[in-house]
PyMOL CGO cylinders between C-alpha atoms (Angstrom):
from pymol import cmd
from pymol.cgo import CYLINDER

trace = [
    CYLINDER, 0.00, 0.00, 0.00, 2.65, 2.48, 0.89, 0.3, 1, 1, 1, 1, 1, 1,
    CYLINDER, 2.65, 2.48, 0.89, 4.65, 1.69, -2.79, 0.3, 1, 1, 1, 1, 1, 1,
    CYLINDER, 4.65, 1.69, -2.79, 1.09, 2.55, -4.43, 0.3, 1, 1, 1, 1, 1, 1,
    CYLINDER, 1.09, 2.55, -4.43, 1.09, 5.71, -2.52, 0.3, 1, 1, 1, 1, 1, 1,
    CYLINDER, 1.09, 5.71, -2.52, 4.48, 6.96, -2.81, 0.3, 1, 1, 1, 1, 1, 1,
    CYLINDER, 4.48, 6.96, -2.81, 3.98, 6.32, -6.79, 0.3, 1, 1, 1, 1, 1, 1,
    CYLINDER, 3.98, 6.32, -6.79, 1.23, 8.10, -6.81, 0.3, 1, 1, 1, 1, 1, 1,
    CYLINDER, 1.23, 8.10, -6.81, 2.34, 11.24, -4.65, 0.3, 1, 1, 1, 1, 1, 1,
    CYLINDER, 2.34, 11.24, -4.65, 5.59, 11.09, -7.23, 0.3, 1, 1, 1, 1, 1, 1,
    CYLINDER, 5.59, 11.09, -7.23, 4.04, 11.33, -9.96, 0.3, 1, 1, 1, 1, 1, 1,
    CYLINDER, 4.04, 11.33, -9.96, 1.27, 14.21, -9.04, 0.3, 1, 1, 1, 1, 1, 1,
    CYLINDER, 1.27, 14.21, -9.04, 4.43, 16.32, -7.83, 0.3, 1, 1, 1, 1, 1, 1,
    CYLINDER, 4.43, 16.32, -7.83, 6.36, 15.92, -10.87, 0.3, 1, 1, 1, 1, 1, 1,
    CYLINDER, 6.36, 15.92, -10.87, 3.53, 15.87, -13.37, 0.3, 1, 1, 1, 1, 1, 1,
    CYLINDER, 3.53, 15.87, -13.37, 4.72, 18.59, -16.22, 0.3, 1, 1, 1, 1, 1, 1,
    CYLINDER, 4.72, 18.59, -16.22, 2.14, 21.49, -16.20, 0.3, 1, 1, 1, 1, 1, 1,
    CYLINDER, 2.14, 21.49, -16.20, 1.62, 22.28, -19.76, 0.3, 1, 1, 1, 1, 1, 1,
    CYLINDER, 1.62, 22.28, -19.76, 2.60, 26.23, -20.51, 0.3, 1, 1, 1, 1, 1, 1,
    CYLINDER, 2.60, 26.23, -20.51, 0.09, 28.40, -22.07, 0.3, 1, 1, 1, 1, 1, 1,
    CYLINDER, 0.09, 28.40, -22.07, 0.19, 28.20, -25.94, 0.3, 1, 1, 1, 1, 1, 1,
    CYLINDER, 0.19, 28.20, -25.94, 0.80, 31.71, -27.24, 0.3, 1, 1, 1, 1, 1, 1,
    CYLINDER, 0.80, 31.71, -27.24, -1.84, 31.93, -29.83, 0.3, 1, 1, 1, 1, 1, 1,
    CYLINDER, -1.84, 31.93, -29.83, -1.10, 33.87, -33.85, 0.3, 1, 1, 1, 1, 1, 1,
    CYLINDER, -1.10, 33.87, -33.85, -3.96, 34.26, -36.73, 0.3, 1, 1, 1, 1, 1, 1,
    CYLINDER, -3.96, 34.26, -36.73, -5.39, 30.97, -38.39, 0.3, 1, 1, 1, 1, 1, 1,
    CYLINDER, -5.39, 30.97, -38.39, -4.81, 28.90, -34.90, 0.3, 1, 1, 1, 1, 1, 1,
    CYLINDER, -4.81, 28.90, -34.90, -7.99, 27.00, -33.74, 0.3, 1, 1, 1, 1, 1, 1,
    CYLINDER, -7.99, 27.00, -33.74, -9.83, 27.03, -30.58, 0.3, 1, 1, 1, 1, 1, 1,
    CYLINDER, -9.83, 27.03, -30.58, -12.46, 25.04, -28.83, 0.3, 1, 1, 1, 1, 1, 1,
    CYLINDER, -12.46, 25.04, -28.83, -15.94, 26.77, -27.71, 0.3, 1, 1, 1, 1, 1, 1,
    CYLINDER, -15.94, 26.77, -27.71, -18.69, 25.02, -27.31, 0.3, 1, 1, 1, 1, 1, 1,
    CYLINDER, -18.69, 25.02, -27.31, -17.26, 21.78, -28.64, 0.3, 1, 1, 1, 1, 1, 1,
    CYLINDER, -17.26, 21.78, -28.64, -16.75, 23.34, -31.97, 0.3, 1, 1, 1, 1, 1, 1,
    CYLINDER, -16.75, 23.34, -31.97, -13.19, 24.60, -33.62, 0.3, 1, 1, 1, 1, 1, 1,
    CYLINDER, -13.19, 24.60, -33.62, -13.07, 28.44, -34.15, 0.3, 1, 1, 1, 1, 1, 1,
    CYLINDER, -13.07, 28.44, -34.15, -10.36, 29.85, -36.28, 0.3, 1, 1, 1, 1, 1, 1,
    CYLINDER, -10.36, 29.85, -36.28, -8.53, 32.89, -34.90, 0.3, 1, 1, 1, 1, 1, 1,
    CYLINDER, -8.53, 32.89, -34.90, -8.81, 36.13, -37.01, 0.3, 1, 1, 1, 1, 1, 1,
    CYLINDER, -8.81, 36.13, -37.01, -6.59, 38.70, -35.23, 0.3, 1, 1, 1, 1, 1, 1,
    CYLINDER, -6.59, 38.70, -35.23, -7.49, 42.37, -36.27, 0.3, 1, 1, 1, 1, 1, 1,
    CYLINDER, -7.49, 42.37, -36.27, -5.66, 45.94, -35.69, 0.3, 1, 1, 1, 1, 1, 1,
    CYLINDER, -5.66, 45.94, -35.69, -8.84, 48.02, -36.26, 0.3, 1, 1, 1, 1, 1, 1,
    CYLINDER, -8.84, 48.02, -36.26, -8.20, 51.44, -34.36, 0.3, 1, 1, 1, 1, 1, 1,
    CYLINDER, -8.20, 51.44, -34.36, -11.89, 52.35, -34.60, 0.3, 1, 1, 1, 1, 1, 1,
    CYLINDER, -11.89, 52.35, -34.60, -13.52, 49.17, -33.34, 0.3, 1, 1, 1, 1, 1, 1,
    CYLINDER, -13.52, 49.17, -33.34, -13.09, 48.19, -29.18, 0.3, 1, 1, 1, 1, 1, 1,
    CYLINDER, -13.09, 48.19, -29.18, -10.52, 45.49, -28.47, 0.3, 1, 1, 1, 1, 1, 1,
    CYLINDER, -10.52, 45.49, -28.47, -11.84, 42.28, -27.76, 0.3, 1, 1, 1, 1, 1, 1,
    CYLINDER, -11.84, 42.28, -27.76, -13.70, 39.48, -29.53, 0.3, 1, 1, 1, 1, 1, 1,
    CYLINDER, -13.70, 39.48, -29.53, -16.73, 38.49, -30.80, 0.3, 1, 1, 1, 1, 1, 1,
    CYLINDER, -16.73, 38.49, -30.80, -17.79, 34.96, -33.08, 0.3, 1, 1, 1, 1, 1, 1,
    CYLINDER, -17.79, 34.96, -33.08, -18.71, 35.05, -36.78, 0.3, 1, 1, 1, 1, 1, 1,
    CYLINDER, -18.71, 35.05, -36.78, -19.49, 31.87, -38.75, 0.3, 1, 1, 1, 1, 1, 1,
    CYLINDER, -19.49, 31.87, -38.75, -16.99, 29.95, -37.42, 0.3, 1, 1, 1, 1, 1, 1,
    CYLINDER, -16.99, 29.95, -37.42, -14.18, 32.22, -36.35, 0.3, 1, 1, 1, 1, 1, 1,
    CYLINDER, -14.18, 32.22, -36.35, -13.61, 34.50, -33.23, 0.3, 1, 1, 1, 1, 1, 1,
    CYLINDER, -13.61, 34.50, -33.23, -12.65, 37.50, -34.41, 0.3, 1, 1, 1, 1, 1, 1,
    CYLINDER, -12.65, 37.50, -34.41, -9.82, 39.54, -31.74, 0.3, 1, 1, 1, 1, 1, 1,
    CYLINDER, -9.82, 39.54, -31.74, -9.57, 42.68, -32.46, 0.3, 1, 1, 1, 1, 1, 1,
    CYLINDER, -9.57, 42.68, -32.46, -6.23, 44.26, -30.68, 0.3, 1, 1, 1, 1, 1, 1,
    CYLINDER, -6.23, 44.26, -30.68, -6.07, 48.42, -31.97, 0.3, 1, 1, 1, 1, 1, 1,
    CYLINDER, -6.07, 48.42, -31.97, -2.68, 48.61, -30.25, 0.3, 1, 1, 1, 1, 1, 1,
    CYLINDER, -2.68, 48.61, -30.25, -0.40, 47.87, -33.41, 0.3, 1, 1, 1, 1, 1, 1,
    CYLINDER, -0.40, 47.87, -33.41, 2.53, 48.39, -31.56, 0.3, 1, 1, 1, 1, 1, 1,
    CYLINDER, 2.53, 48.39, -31.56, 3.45, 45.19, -29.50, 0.3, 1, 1, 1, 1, 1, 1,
    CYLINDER, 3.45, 45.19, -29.50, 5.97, 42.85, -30.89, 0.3, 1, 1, 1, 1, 1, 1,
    CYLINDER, 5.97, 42.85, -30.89, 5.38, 39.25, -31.81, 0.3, 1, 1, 1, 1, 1, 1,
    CYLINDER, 5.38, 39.25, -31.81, 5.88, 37.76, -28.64, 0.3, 1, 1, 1, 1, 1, 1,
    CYLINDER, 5.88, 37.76, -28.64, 4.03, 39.86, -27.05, 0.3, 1, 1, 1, 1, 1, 1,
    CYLINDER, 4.03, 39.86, -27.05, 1.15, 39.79, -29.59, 0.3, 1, 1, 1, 1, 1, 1,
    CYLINDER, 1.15, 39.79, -29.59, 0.12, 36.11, -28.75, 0.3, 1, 1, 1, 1, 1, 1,
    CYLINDER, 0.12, 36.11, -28.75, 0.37, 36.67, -25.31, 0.3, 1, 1, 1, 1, 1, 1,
    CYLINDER, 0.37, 36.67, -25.31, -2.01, 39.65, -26.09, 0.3, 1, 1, 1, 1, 1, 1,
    CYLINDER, -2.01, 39.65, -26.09, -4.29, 37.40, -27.84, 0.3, 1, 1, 1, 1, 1, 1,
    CYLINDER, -4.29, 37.40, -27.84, -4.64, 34.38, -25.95, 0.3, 1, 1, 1, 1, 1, 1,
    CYLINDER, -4.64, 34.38, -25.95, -5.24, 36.89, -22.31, 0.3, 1, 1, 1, 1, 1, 1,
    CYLINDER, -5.24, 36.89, -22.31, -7.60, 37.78, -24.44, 0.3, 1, 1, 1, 1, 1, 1,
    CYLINDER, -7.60, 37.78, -24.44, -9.22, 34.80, -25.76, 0.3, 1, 1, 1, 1, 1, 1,
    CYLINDER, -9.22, 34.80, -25.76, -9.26, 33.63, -22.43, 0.3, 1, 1, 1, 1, 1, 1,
    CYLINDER, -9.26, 33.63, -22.43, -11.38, 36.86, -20.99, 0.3, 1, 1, 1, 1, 1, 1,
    CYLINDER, -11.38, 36.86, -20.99, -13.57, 36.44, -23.57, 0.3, 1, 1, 1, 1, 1, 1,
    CYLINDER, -13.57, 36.44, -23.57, -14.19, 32.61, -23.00, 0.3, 1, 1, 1, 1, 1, 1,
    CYLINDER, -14.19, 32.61, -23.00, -14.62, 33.43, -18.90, 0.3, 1, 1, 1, 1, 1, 1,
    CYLINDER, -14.62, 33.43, -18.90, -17.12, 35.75, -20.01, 0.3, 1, 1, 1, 1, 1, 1,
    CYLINDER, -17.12, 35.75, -20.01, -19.25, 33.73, -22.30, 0.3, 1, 1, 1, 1, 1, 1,
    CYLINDER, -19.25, 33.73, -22.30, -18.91, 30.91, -19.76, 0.3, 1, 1, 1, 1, 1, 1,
    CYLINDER, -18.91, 30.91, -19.76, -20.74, 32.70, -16.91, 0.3, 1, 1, 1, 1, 1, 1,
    CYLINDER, -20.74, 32.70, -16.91, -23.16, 33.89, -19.35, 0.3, 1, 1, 1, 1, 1, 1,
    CYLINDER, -23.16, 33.89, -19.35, -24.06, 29.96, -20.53, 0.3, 1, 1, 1, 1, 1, 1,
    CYLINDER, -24.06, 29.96, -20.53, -23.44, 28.76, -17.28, 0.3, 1, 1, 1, 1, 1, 1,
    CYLINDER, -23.44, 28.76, -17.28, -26.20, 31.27, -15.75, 0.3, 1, 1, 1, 1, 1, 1,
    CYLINDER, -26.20, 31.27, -15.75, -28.53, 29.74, -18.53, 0.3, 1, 1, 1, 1, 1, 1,
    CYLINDER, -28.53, 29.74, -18.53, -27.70, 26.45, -18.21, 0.3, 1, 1, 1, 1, 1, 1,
    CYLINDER, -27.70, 26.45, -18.21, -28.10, 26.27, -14.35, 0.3, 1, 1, 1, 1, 1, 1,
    CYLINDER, -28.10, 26.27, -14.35, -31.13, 27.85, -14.29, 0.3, 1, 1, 1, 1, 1, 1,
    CYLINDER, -31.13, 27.85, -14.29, -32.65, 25.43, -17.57, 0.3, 1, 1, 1, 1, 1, 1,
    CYLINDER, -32.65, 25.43, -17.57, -32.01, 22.31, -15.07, 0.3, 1, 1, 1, 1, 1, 1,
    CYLINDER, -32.01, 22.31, -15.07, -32.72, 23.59, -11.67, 0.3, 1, 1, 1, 1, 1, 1,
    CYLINDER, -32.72, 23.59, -11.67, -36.19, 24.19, -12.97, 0.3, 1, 1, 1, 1, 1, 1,
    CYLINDER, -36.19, 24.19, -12.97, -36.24, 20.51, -14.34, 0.3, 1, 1, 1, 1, 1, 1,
    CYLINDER, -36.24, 20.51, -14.34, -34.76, 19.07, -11.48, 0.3, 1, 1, 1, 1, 1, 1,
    CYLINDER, -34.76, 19.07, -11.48, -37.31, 21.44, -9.24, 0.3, 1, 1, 1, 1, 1, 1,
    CYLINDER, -37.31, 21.44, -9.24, -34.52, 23.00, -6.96, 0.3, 1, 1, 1, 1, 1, 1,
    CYLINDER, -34.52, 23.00, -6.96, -32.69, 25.93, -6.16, 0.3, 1, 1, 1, 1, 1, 1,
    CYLINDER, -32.69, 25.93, -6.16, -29.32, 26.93, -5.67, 0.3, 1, 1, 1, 1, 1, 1,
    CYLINDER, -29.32, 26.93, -5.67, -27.31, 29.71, -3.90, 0.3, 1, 1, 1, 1, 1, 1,
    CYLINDER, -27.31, 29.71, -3.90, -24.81, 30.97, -6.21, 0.3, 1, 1, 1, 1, 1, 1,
    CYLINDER, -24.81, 30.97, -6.21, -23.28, 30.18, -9.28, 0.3, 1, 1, 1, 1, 1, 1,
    CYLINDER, -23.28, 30.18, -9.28, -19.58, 31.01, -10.14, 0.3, 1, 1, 1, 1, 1, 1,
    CYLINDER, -19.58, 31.01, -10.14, -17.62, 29.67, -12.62, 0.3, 1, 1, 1, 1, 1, 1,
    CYLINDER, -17.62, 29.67, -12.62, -14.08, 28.46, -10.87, 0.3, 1, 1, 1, 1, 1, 1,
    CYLINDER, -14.08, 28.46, -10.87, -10.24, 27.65, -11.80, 0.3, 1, 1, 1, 1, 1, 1,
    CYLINDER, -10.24, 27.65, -11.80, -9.91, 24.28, -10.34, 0.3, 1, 1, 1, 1, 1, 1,
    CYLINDER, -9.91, 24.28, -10.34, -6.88, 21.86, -11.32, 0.3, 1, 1, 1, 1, 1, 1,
    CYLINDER, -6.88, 21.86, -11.32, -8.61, 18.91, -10.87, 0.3, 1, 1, 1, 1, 1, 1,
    CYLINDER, -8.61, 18.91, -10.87, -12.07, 18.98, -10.83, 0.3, 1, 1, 1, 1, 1, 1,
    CYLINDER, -12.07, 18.98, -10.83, -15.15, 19.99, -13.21, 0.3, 1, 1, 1, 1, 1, 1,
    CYLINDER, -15.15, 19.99, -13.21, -17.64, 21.46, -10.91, 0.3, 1, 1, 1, 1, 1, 1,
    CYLINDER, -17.64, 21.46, -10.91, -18.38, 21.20, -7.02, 0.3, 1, 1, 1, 1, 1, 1,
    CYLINDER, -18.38, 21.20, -7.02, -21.39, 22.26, -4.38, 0.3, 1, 1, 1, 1, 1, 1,
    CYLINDER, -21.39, 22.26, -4.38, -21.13, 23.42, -1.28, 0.3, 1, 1, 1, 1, 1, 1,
    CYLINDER, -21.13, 23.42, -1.28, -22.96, 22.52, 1.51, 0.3, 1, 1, 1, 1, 1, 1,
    CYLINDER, -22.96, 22.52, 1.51, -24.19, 25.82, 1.15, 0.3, 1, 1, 1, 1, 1, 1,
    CYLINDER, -24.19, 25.82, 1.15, -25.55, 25.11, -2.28, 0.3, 1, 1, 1, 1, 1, 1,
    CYLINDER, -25.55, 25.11, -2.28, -23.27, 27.08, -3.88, 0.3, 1, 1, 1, 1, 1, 1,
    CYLINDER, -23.27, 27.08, -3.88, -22.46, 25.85, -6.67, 0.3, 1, 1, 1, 1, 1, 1,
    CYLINDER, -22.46, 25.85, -6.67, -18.67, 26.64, -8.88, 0.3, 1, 1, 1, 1, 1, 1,
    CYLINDER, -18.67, 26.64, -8.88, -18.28, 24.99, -12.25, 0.3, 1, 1, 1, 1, 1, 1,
    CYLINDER, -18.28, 24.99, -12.25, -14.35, 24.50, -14.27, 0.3, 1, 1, 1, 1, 1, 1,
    CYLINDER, -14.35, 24.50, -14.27, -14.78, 27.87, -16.66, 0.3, 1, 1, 1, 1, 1, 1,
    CYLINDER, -14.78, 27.87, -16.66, -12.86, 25.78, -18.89, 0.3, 1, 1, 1, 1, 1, 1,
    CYLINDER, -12.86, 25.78, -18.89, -16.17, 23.74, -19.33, 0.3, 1, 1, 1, 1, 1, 1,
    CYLINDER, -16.17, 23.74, -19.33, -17.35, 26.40, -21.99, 0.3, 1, 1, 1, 1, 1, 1,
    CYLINDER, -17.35, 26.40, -21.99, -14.78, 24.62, -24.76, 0.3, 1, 1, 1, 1, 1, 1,
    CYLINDER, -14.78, 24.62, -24.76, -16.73, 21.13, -24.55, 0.3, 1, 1, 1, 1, 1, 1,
    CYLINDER, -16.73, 21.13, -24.55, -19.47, 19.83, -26.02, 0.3, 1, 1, 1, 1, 1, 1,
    CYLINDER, -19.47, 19.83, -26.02, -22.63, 21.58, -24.30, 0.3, 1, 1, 1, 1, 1, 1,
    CYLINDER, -22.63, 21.58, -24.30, -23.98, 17.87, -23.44, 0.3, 1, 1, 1, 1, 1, 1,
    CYLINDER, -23.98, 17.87, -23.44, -20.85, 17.77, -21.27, 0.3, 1, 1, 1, 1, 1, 1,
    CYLINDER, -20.85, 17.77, -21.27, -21.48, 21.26, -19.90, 0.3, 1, 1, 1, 1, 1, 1,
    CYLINDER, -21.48, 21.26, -19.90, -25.13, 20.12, -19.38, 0.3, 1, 1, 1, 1, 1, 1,
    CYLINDER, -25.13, 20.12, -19.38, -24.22, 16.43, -17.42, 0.3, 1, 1, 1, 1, 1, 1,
    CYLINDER, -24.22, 16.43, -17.42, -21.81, 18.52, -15.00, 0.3, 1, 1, 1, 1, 1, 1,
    CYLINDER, -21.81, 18.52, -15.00, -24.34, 21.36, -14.33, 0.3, 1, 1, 1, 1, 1, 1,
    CYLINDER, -24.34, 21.36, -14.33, -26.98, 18.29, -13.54, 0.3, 1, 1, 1, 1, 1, 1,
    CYLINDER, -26.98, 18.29, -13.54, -24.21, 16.38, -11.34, 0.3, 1, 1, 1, 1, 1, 1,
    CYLINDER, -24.21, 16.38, -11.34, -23.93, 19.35, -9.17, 0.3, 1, 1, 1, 1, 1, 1,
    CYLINDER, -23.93, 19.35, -9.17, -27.68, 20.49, -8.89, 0.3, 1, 1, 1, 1, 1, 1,
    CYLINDER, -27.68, 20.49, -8.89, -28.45, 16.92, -7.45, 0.3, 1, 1, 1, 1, 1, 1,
    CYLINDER, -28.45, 16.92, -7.45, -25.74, 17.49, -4.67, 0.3, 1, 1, 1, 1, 1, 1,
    CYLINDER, -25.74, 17.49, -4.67, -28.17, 20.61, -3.78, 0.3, 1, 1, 1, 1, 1, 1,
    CYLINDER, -28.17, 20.61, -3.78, -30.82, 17.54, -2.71, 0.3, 1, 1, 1, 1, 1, 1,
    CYLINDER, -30.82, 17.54, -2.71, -28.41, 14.67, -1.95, 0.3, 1, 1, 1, 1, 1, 1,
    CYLINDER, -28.41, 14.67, -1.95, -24.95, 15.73, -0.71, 0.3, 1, 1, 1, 1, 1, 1,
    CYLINDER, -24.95, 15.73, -0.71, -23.30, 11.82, -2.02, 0.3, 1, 1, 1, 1, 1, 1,
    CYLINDER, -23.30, 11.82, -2.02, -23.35, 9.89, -4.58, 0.3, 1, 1, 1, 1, 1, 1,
    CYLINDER, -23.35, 9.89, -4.58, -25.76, 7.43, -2.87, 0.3, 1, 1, 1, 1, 1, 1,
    CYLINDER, -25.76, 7.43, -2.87, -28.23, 5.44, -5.45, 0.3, 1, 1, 1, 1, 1, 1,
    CYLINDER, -28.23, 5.44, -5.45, -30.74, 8.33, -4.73, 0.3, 1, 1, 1, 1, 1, 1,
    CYLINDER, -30.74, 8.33, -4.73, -28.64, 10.86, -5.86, 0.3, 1, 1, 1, 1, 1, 1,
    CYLINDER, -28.64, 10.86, -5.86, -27.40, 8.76, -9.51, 0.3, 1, 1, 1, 1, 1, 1,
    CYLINDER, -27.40, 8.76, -9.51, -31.79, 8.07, -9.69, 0.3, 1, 1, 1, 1, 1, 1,
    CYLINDER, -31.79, 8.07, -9.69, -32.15, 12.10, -9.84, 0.3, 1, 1, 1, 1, 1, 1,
    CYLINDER, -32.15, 12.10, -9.84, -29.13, 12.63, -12.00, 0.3, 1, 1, 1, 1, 1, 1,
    CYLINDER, -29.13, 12.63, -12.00, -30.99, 9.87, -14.07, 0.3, 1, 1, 1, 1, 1, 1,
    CYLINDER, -30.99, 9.87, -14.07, -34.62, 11.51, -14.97, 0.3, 1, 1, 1, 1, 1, 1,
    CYLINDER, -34.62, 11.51, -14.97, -33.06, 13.83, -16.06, 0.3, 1, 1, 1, 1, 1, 1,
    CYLINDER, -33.06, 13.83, -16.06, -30.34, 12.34, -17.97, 0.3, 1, 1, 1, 1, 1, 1,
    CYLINDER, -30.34, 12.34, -17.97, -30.87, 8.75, -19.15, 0.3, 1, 1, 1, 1, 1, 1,
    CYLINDER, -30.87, 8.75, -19.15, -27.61, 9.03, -21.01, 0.3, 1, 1, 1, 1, 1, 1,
    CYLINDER, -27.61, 9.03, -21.01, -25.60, 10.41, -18.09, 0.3, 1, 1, 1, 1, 1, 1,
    CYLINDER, -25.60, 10.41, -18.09, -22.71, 7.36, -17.80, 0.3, 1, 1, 1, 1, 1, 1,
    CYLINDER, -22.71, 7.36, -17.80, -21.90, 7.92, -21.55, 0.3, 1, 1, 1, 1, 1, 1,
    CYLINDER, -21.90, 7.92, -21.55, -21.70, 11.84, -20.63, 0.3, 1, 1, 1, 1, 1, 1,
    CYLINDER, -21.70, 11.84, -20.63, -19.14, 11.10, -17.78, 0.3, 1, 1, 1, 1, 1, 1,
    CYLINDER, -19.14, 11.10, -17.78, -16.87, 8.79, -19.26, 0.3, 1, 1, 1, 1, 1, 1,
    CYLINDER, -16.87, 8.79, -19.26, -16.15, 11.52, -22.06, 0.3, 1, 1, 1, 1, 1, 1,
    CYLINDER, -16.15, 11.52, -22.06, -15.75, 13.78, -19.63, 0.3, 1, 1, 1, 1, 1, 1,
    CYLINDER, -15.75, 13.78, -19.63, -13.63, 11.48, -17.94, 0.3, 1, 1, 1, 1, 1, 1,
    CYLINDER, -13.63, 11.48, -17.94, -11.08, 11.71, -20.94, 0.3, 1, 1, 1, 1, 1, 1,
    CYLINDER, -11.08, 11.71, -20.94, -10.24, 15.94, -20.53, 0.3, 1, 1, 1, 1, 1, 1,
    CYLINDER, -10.24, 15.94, -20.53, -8.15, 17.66, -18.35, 0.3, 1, 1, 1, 1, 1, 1,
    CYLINDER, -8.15, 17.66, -18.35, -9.95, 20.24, -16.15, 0.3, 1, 1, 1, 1, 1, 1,
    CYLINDER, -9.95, 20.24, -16.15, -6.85, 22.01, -16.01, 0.3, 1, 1, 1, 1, 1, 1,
    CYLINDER, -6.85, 22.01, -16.01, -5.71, 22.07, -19.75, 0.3, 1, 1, 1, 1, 1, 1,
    CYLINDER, -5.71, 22.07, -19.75, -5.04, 25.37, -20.96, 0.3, 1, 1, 1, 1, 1, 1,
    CYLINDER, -5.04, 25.37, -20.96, -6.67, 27.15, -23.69, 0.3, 1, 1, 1, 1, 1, 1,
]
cmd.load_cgo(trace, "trace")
């Protein structure tokens, strides 16, 4: 028992954490499960930031004067402000769609920077979801959102809890083995 743990402590403590990819026009992102191409603009009269149009995201950066390095830095702090907001904006929706199905109510919603998990409630019924969520497929977005609304009624993962997570969500074991597969800390 104490081998198993000692390989297991070693390898958390020297896992590699992966850098953040400095991103340059024509890369791809994920949102919403679907691959957006990067189109990076210099437009002086339009606000920086980003917006989506038929299948790219669109950054718009007016200050011309950084340097490459610095550029996809630019862009990807902004990417990533722009996915953070969309995500609390889905998120809100999202919540709200299944707590009405599910017939309960939660404290607070905040979307969260966890390394190692996808979403988590309180005792409180607060409930904090991985911000990083908004790149998947909404049907994983949806089975996490569900997950942690039932913890509002049934604080385990007793057969009473996996029965509610279940009228809602026949489908929920497929849902949570591909979510099973990402990294809730993989950067952007």
């Amino acid at each position: 028992m104490m081998r198993f743990l000692f390989r297991r402590f070693r390898r958390r403590r020297y896992r590699r954490v992966a850098t953040p990819r400095k991103l340059k026009q024509g890369d791809t992102i994920l949102h919403r499960g679907e691959r957006l191409t990067l189109r990076i603009s210099e437009d002086r009269n339009r606000l920086q930031g980003c917006e989506t149009c038929a299948g790219f995201l669109d950054v718009n950066l007016p200050d011309a004067n950084a340097g490459s390095a610095e550029r996809g830095e630019e862009v990807r702090l902004e990417v990533a402000l722009w996915q953070k907001r969309e995500a609390r904006l889905v998120f809100r929706e999202r919540t709200d769609f299944w707590a009405e199905q599910l017939k309960v109510k939660y404290r607070r919603l905040t979307p969260s920077n966890p390394r190692r998990q996808w979403g988590s409630c309180s005792a409180r019924d607060d409930i904090r979801i991985n911000w990083r969520l908004i790149m998947t497929a909404p049907e994983l977005l949806d089975y996490v959102v569900v997950h942690e609304l039932c913890h509002v009624t049934h604080k385990n993962h007793s057969w009473r809890f996996w029965n509610m997570v279940a009228t809602v969500m026949p489908d929920w074991k497929a849902r949570r083995m591909q979510l099973r597969q990402l990294d809730p800390a993989a950067n952007p």
